[in-house]
C-alpha positions as CSV (number, residue, x, y, z in Angstrom):
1,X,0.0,0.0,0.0
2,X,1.1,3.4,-1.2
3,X,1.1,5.9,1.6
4,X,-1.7,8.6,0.6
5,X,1.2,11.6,1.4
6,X,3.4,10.1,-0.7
7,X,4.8,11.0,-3.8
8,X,4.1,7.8,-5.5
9,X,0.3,8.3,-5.1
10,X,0.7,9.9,-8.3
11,X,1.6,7.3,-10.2
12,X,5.4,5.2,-10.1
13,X,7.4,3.7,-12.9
14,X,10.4,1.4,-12.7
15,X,14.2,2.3,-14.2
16,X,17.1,0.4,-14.1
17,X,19.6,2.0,-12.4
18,X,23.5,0.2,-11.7
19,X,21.8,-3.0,-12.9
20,X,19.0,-2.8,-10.4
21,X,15.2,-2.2,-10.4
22,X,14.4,1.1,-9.0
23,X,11.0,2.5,-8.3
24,X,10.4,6.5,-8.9
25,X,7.9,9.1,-9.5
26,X,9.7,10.6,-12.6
27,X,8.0,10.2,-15.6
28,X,4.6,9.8,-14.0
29,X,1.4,12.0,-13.3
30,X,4.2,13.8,-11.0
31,X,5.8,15.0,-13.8
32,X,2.1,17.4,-14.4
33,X,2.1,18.1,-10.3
34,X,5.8,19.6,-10.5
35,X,5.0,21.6,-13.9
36,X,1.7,23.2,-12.7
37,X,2.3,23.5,-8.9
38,X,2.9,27.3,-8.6
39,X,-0.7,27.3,-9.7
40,X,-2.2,24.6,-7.5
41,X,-1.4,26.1,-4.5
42,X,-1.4,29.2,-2.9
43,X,2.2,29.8,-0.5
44,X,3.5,31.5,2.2
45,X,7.8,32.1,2.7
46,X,9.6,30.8,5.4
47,X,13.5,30.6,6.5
48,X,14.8,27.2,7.6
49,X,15.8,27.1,10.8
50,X,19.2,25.8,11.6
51,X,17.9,22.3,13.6
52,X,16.3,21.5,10.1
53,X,19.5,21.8,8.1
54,X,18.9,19.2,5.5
55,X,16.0,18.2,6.8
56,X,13.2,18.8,4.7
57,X,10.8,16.1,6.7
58,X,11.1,18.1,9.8
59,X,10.3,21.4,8.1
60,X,7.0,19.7,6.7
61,X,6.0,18.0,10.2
62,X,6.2,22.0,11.5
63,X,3.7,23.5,8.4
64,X,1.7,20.1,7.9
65,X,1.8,17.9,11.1
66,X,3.3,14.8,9.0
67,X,6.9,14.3,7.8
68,X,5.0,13.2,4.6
69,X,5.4,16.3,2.6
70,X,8.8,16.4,2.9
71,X,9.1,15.6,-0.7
72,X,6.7,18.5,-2.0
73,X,8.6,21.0,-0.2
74,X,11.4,19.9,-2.2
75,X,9.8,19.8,-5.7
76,X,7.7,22.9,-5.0
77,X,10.7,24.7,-4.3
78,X,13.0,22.9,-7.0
79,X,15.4,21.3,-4.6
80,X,16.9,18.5,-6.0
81,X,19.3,17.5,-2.7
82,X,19.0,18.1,0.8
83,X,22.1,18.2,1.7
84,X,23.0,21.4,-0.5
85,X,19.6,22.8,-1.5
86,X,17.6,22.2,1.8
87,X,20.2,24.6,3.8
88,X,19.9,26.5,7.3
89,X,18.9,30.0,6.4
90,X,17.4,29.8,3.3
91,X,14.2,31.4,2.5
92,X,11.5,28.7,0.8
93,X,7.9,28.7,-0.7
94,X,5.8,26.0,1.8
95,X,2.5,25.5,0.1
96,X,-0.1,26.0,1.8
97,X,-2.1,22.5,1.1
């Protein structure tokens, strides 16, 4: 079972990646989420605090009471990894579901 949060609700599709099967929302109805999002949702800005340093699921159990929209914050703001994109200090669009 899909978790309804997840990313994957909107459809999956299976790559081979390094010789092994690997399940991801690229390619699927995500692909029409992440090109009309701006206009799906209104937003609101807010600066990550530094205790959520690369932590996009904590920023989205503070805005949405679930770590499960860890992964739209990402898209919606067109971070691609954590580690670099999802920095203390920097000023992000959280839709506002």
């Amino acid at each position: 079972m899909i978790y309804n949060k997840s990313r994957y609700k909107f459809g999956v599709n299976t790559v081979k990646h390094k010789g092994k099967d690997i399940t991801t929302s690229v390619g699927s109805e995500m692909d029409n989420l992440i090109e009309n999002i701006e206009s799906l949702y209104n937003f609101e800005y807010g600066r990550i605090p530094s205790e959520h340093d690369s932590r996009p699921d904590l920023t989205s159990y503070i805005f949405y009471q679930t770590v499960g929209y860890w992964w739209m914050l990402m898209q919606y703001n067109n971070i691609t990894d954590p580690f670099e994109g999802f920095a203390a200090g920097n000023i992000i669009k959280i839709p506002k579901l």
